[in-house]
C-alpha positions in Angstrom: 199.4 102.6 -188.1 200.0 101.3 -184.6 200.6 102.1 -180.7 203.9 101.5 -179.5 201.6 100.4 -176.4 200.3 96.7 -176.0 200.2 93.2 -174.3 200.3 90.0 -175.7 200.5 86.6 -173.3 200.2 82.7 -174.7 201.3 79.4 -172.9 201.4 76.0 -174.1 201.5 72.6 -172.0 204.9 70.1 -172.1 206.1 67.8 -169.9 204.1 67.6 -167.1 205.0 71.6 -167.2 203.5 74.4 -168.8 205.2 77.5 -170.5 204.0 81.2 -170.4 205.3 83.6 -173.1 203.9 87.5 -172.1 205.2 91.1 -173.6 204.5 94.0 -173.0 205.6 97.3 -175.1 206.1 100.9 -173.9 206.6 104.1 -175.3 210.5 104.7 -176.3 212.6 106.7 -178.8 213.9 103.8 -179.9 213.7 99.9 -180.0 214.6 98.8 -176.1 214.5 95.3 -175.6 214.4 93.6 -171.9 213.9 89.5 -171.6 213.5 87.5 -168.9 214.4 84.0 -169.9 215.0 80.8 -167.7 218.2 79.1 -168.3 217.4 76.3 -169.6 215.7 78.7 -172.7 219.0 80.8 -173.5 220.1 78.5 -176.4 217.4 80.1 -178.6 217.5 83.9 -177.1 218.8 85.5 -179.9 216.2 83.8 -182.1 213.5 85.4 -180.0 215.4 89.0 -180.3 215.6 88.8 -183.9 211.7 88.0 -184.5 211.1 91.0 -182.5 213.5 93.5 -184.2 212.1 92.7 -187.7 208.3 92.9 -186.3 208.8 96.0 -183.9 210.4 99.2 -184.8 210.7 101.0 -181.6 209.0 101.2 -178.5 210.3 99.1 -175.0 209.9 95.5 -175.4 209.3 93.9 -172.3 209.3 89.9 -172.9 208.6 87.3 -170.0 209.1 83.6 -170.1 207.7 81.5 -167.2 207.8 77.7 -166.8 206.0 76.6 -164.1 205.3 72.7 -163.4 201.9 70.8 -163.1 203.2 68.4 -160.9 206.0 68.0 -158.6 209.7 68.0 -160.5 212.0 64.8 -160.5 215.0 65.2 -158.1 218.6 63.9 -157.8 220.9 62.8 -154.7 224.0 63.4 -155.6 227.0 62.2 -152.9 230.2 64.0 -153.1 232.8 61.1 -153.7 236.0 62.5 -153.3 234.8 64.8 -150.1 234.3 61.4 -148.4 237.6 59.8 -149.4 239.2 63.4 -147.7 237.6 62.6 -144.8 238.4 59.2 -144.5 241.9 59.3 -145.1 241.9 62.2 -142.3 240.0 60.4 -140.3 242.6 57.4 -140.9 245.6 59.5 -140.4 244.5 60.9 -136.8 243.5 57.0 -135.5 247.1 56.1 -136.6 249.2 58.9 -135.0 247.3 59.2 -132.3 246.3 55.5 -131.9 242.5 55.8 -131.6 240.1 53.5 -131.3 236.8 52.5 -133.5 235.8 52.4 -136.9 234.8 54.7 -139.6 231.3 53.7 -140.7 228.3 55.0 -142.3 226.7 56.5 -139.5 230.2 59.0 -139.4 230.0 59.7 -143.0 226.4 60.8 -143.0 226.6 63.0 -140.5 229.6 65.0 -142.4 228.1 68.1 -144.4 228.6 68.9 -148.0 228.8 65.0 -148.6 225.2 64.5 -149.5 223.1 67.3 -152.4 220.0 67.0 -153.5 219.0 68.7 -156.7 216.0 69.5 -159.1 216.6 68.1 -162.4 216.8 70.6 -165.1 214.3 70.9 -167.8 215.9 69.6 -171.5 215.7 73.1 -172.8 216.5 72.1 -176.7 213.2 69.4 -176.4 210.7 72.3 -175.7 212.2 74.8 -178.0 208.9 74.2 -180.2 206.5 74.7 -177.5 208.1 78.1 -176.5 208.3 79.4 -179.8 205.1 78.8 -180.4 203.8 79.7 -177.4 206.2 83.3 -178.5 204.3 83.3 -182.0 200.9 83.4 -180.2 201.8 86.7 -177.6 203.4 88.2 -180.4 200.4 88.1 -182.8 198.0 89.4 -179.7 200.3 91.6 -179.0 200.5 92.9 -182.7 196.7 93.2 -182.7 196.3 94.9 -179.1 199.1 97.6 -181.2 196.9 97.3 -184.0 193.1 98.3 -182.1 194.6 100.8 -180.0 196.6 102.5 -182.9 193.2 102.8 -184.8 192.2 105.7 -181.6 195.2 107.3 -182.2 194.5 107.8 -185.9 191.4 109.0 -185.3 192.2 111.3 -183.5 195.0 112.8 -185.1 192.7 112.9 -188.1 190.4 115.3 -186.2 193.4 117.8 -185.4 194.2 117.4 -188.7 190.9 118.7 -189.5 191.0 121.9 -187.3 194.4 122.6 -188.8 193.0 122.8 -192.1 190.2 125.0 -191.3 192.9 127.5 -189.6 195.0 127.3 -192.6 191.8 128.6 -195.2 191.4 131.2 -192.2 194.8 132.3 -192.0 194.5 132.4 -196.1 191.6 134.7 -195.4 193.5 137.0 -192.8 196.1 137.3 -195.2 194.3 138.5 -198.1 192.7 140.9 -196.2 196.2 142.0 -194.9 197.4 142.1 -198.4 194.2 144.4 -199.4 195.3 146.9 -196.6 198.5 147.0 -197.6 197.0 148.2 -200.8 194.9 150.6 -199.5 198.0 152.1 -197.6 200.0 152.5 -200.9 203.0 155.2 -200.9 201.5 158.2 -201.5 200.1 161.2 -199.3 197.3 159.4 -197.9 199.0 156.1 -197.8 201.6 157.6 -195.8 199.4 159.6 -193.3 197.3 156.1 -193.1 200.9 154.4 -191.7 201.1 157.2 -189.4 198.0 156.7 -187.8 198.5 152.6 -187.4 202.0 153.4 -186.0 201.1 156.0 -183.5 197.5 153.6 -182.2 200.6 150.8 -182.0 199.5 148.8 -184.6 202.5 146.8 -186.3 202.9 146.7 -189.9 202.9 143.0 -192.0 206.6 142.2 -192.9 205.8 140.3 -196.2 203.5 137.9 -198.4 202.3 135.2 -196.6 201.4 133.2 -199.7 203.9 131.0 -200.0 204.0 129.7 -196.2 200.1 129.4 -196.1 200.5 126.7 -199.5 203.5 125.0 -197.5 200.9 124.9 -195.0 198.3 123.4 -196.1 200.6 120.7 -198.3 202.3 119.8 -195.0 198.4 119.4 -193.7 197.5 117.4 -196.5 200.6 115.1 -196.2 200.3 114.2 -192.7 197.0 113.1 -193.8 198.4 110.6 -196.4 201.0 109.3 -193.9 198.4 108.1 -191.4 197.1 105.5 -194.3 200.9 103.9 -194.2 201.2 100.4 -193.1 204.7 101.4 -192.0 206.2 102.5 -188.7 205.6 106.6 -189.4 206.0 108.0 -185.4 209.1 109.7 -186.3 207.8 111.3 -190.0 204.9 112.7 -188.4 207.0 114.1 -185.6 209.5 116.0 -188.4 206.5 116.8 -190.6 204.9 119.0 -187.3 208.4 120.8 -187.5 208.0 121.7 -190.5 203.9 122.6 -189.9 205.2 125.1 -186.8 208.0 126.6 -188.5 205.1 127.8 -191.3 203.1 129.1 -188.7 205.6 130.7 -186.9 207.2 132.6 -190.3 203.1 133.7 -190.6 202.7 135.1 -187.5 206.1 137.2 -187.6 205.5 138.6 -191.4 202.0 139.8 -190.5 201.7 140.1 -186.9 198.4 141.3 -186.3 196.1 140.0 -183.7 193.4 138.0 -185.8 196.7 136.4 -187.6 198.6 135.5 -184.3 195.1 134.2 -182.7 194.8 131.6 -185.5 198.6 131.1 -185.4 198.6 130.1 -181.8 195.4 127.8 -182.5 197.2 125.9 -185.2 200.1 125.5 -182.6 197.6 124.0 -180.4 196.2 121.6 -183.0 200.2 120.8 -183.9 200.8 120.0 -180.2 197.7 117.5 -179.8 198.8 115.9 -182.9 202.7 115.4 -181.4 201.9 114.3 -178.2 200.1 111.1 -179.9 202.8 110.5 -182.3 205.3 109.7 -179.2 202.4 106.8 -178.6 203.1 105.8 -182.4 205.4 102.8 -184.0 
């Protein structure tokens, strides 16, 4: 079983530069992934998405790629050619019709803006596709073991609600035979009858049923969520419809025999339910 929460970061050195892969995974209904990826890393993207989607069910993925360099970067001057030619032949056409004097010379044509760029050279993306992927392999394995550690807590201690739920369920067995012997000793008949009275009038309600069968649902749903936490597979959203299942038992117990030592256990077990589903929104 594992969190949905972790962090995982690697980097690995090329070029004179070095590359930093980090993610980070939140709680989410569903698989939500956000990456930040330099240019000159796009061309393998999508292979990065599809590693994640088969590794990671659901959750918020949040992936970071940073390439920062060790030493300064090569750069480029770059003159804009045809710029220059505009301005000469301009600058040609005014001396002409209006019969200037002088030259057009270098010191002109550096002066003129937009004719000379400088530029950092990009990095070859394609040649350092091995050193981000593995550099991705590495935070993606820490990552998986940070899941890993912190889903063992969780386990734990939904196993301990698990636990109290069982003991309320053998109570709540108990409460009901006891209810079911009352019912006995208020059998139709004179007495029977005259005992209903009396529990009526002191505002005592009357059980609406057996309980049996909701009590064994009970305790099987109890049972199951314990053999679900042993599952190497994503099981978040099982244990979440299995505590529907656990509430809608205890709820059916409490209306069919609504007395107060039956509704106090009740309510406990809804306690221990709610514990139980506030981790499983941590769970993959």
């Amino acid at each position: 079983m594992k969190s949905m929460t972790g962090y995982g970061e690697a980097s690995q050195n090329v070029r004179g530069s070095r590359v930093t892969v980090q993610i980070r995974t939140l709680n989410h209904r569903h698989l939500d992934l956000q990456l930040r990826v330099p240019r000159e890393y796009l061309a393998f993207e999508e292979e990065i998405r599809k590693t994640l989607r088969e590794r990671i069910s659901r959750g918020r993925v949040d992936l970071f790629i940073n390439r920062s360099a060790a030493k300064p970067q090569p750069r480029k001057l770059e003159v804009d050619e045809a710029l220059v030619g505009q301005y000469i032949a301009g600058v040609m056409q005014l001396k002409k019709k209006y019969r200037l004097a002088g030259e057009v010379g270098v010191s002109l044509l550096s002066n003129i803006p937009d004719v000379f760029h400088v530029r950092d050279l990009e990095a070859d993306g394609t040649g350092e596709r091995k050193a981000v992927l593995k550099a991705f392999s590495s935070a993606l394995k820490k990552l998986e073991r940070s899941r890993q550690r912190e889903g063992l807590h969780l386990r734990a201690d939904v196993e301990l609600q698990l636990k109290h739920l069982k003991r309320i369920a053998a109570a709540l067995e108990q409460a009901a035979a006891e209810s079911a012997s009352r019912q006995q000793r208020t059998a139709p008949g004179e007495e029977g009858a005259r005992a209903e009275r009396e529990e009526i009038d002191a505002g005592v309600p009357l059980p609406k049923g057996d309980v049996n069968e909701e009590i064994v649902r009970l305790k099987t749903h109890v049972a199951a969520l314990t053999q679900v936490l042993r599952e190497r597979e994503p099981v978040g959203k099982k244990i979440d419809f299995m505590l529907q299942e656990v509430n809608r038992e205890l709820n059916t117990i409490s209306s069919k025999v609504p007395y107060v030592a039956v509704v106090q256990l009740v309510l406990q077990g809804k306690e221990r339910a709610e514990k139980i589903r506030e981790q499983a929104q941590n769970i993959e």
